[in-house]
N, C-alpha and C positions, 0 to 999 in steps of 0.2 A: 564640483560639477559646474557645468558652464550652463545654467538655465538658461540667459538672455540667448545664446547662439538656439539651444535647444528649441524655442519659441519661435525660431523664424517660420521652421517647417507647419506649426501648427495654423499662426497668423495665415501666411499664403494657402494651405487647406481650404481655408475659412473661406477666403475669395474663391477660389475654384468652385469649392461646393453650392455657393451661391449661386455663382453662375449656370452651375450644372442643374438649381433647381430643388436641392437638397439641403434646404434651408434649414431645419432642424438639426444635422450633422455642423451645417454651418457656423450657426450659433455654438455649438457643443467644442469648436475646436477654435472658436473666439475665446471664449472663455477659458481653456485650456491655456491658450497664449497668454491671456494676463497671468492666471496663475500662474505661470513659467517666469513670465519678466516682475511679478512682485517679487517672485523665491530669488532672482538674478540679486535684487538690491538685498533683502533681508541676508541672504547668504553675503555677501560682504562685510556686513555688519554684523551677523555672528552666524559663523556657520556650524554650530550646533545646536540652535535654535529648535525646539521640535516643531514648530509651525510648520521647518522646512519638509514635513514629515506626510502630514495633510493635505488639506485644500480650504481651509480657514482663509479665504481670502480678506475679509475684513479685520482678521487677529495679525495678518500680515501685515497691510495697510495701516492700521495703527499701530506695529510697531514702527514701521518704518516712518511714518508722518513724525515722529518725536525728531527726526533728524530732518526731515524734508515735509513741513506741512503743503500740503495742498486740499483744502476744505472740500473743494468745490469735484474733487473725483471719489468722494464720501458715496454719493450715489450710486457712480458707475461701478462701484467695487459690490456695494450692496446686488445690487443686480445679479451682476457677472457671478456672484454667489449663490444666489437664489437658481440661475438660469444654468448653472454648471449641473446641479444634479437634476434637474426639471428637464434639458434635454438629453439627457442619458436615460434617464430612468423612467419617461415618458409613456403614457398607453397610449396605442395608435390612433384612436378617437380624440386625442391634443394634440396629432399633428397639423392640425389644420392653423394649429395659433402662434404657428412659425411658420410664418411670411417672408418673403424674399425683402418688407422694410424693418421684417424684426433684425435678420440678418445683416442688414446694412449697416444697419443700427449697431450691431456686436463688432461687427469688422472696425467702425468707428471706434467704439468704445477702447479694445484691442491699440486702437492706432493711439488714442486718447494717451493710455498707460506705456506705450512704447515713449510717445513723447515723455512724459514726465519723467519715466527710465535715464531717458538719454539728456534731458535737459537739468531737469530738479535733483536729480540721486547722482550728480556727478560726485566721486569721491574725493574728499580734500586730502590736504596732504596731512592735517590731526585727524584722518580716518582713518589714514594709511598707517599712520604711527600707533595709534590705537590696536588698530588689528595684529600688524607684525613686531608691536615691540617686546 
């Protein structure tokens, strides 16, 4: 399954919806997008992993940090977790506590974890060997 492709549609969502006002969707399809681009790297590194099964975003993230630490997105994974099922599953009297900078903020976060996707979790060539030998 190709997560990281799959995540683009959600990421740009996210912007849209922002823009549109729909901050709460917003937030809900930012965090969609990390979960999508952590399952990208986890599935390379084992893709029968049942994580890849969930939305454990922080069971994700540390598995993947054993190959690629990055401390400092400890938080934003934290969040993205808590905020995945808080803007789904939300009653309408907590819509007001998604803000167009809660959003901004997710779209951020989203772009945060694309980066480390694309920079940190590049595969080496003992990953390569690892997975298809």
């Amino acid at each position: 399954m190709d997560y990281y492709k799959i995540a683009e549609e959600p990421l740009r969502a996210a912007s849209l919806l922002k823009n549109d006002g729909l901050y709460r969707m917003s937030v809900s399809m930012a965090t969609l997008a990390i979960d999508l681009l952590l399952k990208s790297v986890l599935y390379r590194l084992d893709n029968t992993n049942d994580l890849l099964i969930g939305h454990d975003h922080i069971g994700i993230f540390r598995t993947i940090e054993k190959n690629y630490p990055k401390p400092e997105l400890r938080t934003v994974v934290k969040l993205s977790r808590k905020y995945f099922n808080d803007s789904r599953y939300s009653n309408s009297e907590n819509f007001l506590s998604f803000t167009e900078t809660l959003a901004a903020d997710f779209i951020e976060y989203a772009q945060q974890i694309k980066n480390y996707v694309d920079t940190d979790c590049q595969a080496t060539l003992e990953d390569l060997k690892n997975r298809f030998n």
